[in-house]
N, C-alpha and C positions, 0 to 999 in steps of 0.2 A: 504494500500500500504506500503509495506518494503520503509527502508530509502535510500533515493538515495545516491550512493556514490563520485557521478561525473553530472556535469549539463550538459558537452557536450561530446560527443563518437563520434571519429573520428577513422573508420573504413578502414585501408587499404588495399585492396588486392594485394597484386602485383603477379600475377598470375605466378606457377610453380617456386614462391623460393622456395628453396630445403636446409634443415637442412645442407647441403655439401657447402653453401655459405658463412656459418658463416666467417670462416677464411677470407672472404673478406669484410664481413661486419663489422665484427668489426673495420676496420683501416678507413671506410667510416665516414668526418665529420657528416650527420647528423645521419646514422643510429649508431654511436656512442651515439649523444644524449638521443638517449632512451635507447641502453644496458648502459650505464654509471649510470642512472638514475632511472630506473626501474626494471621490468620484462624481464626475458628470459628461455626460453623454448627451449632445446636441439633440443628433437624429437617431433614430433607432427605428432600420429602415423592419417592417411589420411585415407578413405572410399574406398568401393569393388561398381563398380568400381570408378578407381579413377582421373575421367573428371569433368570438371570446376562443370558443371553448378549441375549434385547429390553436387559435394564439397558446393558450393554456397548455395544451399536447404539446408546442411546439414547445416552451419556455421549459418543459421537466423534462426533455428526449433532446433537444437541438437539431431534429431534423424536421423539414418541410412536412404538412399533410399527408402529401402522396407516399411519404415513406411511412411516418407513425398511423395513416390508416386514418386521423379524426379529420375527415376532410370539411367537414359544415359541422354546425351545432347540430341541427336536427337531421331524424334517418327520411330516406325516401322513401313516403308514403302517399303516394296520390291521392290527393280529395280528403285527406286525412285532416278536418281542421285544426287539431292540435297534435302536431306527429310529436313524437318522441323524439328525448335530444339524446345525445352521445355521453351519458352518464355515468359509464362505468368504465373501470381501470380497463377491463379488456376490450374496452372497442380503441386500446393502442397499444401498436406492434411494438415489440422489443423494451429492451429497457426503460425507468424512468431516475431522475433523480434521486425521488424516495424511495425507489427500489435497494439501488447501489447505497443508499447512505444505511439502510437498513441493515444490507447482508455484511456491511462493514463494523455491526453493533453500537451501533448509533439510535439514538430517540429521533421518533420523528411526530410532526404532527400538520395537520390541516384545516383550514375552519374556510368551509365553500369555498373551493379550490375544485375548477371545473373538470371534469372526468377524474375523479377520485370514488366513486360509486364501489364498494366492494374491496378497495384497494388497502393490500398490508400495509396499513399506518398505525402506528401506535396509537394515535390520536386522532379519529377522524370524525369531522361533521361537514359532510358529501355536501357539495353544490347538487341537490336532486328537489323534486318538486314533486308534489301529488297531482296526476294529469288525466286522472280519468276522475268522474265523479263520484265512485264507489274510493276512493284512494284517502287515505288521511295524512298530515301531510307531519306528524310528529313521527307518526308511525313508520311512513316512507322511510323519514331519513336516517332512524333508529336501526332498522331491518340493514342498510346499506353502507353503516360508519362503527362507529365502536359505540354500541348498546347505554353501557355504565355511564360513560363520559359525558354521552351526549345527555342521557336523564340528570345527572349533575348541574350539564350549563344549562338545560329547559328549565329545572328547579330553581335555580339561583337567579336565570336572567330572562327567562320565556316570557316575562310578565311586560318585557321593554319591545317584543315584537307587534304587530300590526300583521299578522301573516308573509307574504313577502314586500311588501310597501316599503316606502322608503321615506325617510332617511331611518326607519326604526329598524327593518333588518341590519343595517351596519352597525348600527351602536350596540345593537344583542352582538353583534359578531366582534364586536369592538373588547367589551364586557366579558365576554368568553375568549377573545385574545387574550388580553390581559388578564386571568385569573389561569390560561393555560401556561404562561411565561414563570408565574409565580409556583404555580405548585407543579409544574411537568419539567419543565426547563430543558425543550427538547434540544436535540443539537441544529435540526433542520425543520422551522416553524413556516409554514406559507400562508399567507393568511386572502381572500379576496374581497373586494369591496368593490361594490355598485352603484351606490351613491348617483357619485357622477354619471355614468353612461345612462342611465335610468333619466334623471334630468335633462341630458341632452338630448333623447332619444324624444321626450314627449313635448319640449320646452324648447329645443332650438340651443345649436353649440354655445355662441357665448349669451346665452338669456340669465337674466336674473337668479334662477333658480341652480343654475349650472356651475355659478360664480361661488353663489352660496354652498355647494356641494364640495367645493374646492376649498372651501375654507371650515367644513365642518373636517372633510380629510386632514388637514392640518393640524387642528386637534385631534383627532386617534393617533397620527405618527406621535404628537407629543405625550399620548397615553401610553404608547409601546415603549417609546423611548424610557419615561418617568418608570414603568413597569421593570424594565432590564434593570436599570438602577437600583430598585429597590427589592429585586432577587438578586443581588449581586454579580450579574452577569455581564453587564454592558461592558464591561472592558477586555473583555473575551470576547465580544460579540460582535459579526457584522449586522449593519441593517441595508437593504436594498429597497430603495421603494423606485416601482418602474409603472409602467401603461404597455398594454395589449397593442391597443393601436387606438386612431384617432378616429373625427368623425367628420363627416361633411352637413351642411344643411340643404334639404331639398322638400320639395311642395308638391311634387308631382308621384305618382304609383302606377307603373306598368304592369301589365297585364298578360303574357304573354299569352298564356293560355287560354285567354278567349279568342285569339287567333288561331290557338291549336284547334278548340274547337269548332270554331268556325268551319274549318278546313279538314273535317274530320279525324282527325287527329285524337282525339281524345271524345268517348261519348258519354254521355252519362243518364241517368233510367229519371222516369215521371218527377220522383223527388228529389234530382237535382244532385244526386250522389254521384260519382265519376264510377262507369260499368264495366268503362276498358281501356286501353289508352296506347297509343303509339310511343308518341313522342307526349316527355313531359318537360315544364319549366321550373328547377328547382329553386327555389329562389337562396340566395346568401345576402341578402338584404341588396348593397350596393354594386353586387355582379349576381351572375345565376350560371347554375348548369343545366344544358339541356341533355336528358335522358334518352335514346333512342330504346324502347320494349327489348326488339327483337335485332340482335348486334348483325343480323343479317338482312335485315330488312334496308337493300338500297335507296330504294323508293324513296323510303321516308325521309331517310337522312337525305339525298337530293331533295327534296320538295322544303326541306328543313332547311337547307343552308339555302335556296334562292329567296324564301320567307327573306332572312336574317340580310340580306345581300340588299332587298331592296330597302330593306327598314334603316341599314346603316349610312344610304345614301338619301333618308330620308331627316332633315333638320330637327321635325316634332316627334320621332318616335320613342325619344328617351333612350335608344342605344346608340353608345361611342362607337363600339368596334365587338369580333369576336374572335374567339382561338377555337381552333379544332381540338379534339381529346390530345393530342400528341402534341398542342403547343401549350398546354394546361398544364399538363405533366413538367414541362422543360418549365413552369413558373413554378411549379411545385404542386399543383392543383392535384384535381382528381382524374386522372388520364382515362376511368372508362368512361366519364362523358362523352358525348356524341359533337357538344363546345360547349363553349365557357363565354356567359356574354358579358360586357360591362356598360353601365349606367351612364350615358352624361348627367354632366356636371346639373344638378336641380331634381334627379330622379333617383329613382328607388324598387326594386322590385317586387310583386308581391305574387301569392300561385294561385288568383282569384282566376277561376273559366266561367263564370258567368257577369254581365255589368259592361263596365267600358271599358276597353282595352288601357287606357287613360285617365286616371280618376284625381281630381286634382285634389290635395290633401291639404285642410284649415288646420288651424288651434280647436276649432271644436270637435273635429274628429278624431285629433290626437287623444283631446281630453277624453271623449265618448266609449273609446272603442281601441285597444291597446295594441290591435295589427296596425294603426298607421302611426307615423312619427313623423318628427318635423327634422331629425336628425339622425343619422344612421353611418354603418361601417360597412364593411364588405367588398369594399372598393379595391381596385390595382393600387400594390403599394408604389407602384408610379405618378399616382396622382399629387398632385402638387397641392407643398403644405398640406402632408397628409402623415408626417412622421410624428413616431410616438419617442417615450424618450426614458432615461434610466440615471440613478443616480446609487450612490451607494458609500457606506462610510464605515470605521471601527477596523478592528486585527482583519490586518490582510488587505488591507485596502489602501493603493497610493493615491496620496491628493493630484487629480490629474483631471485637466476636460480635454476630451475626444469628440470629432466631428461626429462621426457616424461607428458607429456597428448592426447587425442585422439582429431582427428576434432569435435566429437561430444561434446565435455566438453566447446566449444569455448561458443557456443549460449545463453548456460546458464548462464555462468560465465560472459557473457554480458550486459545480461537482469538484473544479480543481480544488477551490478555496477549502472543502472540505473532505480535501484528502481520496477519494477515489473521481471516477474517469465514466462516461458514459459509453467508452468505445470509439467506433468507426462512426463519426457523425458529419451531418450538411454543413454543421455550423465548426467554427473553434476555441479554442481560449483567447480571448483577452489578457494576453501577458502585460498589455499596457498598463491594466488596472490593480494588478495585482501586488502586492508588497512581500517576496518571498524570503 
């Protein structure tokens, strides 16, 4: 085993910081303690596509989707209005960080840290949800994390929840950070926080409510921090606080699929249920994969790509451009699509087959009805001012700022700090940040 550089790894996500919030975080007391102190990271260029839970896979493994297997949040389900998301440890191939930190006899822990569902954690309370209506959602996360643990933090801190709303699931999750730091004192703590992406998603990037989310995060970093302190760890300890990726703002929701069905592509029985389907449109919020049924069916994929052919040279369809399966792959994407499309700049995709191929989206819809948003991800991490960003301080850490590294460099340069290796991976170490 390599030499560890750090005994405790305090992992924070705070979901959809965006490289564009520096200017407010640096004047933030605690998120000043770390850029004063540490590491800092410009850009940090984010994964194809670019939703939590591939980012999440990507951040504990350091390779792209296509390899670790979590290619989208959610599975493909057609007509499925609330499919299932990629929940559990085994929907990712190969290694993960808290695997290797574990077989190294190391503590580990998790508190909604996305595809951890089932996963050997010593400490785990699973990013999972109750999704049907028979489902309970105490019950859900009990059955999928560690039992005892999790009935501890519902005892102690369940009463600060609102179900999953916000800003209150982060402060339960905040309140259970903090009381895991004190009595577990794992070596490898990850913790995720929604706050922010949640505001942005229904409020719009910099709106009022989004600003305020950034500044409630501010205070939890300064509750971890004051927490390491007063378990006496913080001077053995790194702390990391990074973002997924960023977000755009857009008004518009495309539709593919009611051109699928138009074109019979997709049919569906008297009550509107999807009965069969050719080609489907999967959406990732701000790109989508298109599905072809039957990988031999040429037909379809021709009638599929002259669709996409005229839509791209059409101004109002709401799509930029598209990749074939084999150009998805070489982004990292999901190579059995049939393609991969992406959004201009003001759109958004949704996998409604009936309505208007176009559906323009208010503030009241957002507020009404939680499929539309005024701000979303998913997007090519090509797109411009679209970078997320990392910072990081404590044993093992040189004071140093770097323009760019990729999400994939995150996992590695993790696993170094704490003495083992993820393997043969996409990404690499950041020896720039490290203090060996």
């Amino acid at each position: 085993m390599m030499k560890r550089l750090t005994d405790h790894l305090i992992i924070i996500s705070f979901d959809c910081l965006s490289a564009l919030d520096y200017p407010i975080l640096k004047d933030m007391p605690h998120f000043q303690t770390i850029l004063n102190n540490g590491a800092y990271v410009e850009n940090v260029k984010t994964i194809y596509p670019s939703v939590t839970y591939p980012c999440h896979a990507t951040i504990v493994t350091g390779n792209y989707p296509h390899r670790h297997g979590v290619i989208n949040n959610t599975l493909l389900q057609p007509g499925m209005v609330s499919p299932d998301w990629n929940w559990f440890r085994n929907c990712i191939r190969g290694t993960t960080l808290y695997d290797e930190v574990k077989k190294a006899n190391m503590s580990t822990a998790a508190l909604l840290w996305p595809v951890t569902g089932k996963a050997n954690i010593d400490y785990n309370m699973p990013e999972i949800f109750a999704n049907r209506p028979w489902h309970n959602q105490i019950v859900v996360s009990l059955m999928n994390g560690t039992p005892r643990y999790q009935l501890e933090l519902n005892q102690r801190y369940g009463h600060i929840r609102r179900g999953l709303n916000q800003p209150e699931l982060d402060d339960f999750v905040l309140e259970s950070t903090v009381h895991t730091i004190k009595t577990k004192k794992p070596n490898l703590l990850m913790v995720h926080f929604t706050d922010l992406d949640t505001q942005r998603h229904f409020h719009g990037f910099s709106s009022e409510e989004a600003m305020a989310a950034i500044h409630r995060h501010n205070h939890r970093l300064g509750k971890i921090i004051e927490a390491l302190k007063e378990s006496g760890i913080y001077e053995n300890s790194t702390v990391v606080a990074l973002g997924d990726h960023s977000a755009l703002d857009e008004n518009k929701a495309v539709n593919l699929n009611v051109l699928f069905r138009k074109q019979n592509l997709l049919s569906t029985n008297s009550k509107g249920k999807i009965i069969n389907w050719k080609a489907y449109c999967k959406s990732c919020d701000g790109s989508a994969y298109i599905y072809i049924k039957d990988a031999h069916d040429s037909a379809t994929l021709n009638e599929v790509k002259e669709l996409l052919e005229t839509l791209i040279n059409d101004p109002h369809s709401g799509i930029e451009g598209f990749l074939t399966g084999e150009q998805a792959a070489e982004k990292g994407a999901d190579g059995t699509c049939a393609f991969m499309i992406e959004a201009a700049r003001g759109y958004y995709f949704l996998e409604d087959f009936e309505g208007e191929y176009i559906k323009p989206v208010t503030k009241e819809d957002a507020a009404a009805d939680k499929k539309y948003t005024l701000a979303c991800h998913g997007y090519s991490p090509e797109k411009e001012n679209y970078g997320t960003i990392l910072m990081a301080s404590g044993k093992g850490i040189r004071p140093i700022t770097l323009p760019s590294i990729r999400l994939i460099d995150e996992g590695p340069t993790f696993a170094r700090l704490l003495g083992v290796s993820l393997g043969n991976t996409d990404g690499r170490v950041i020896e720039e940040l490290l203090a060996f």
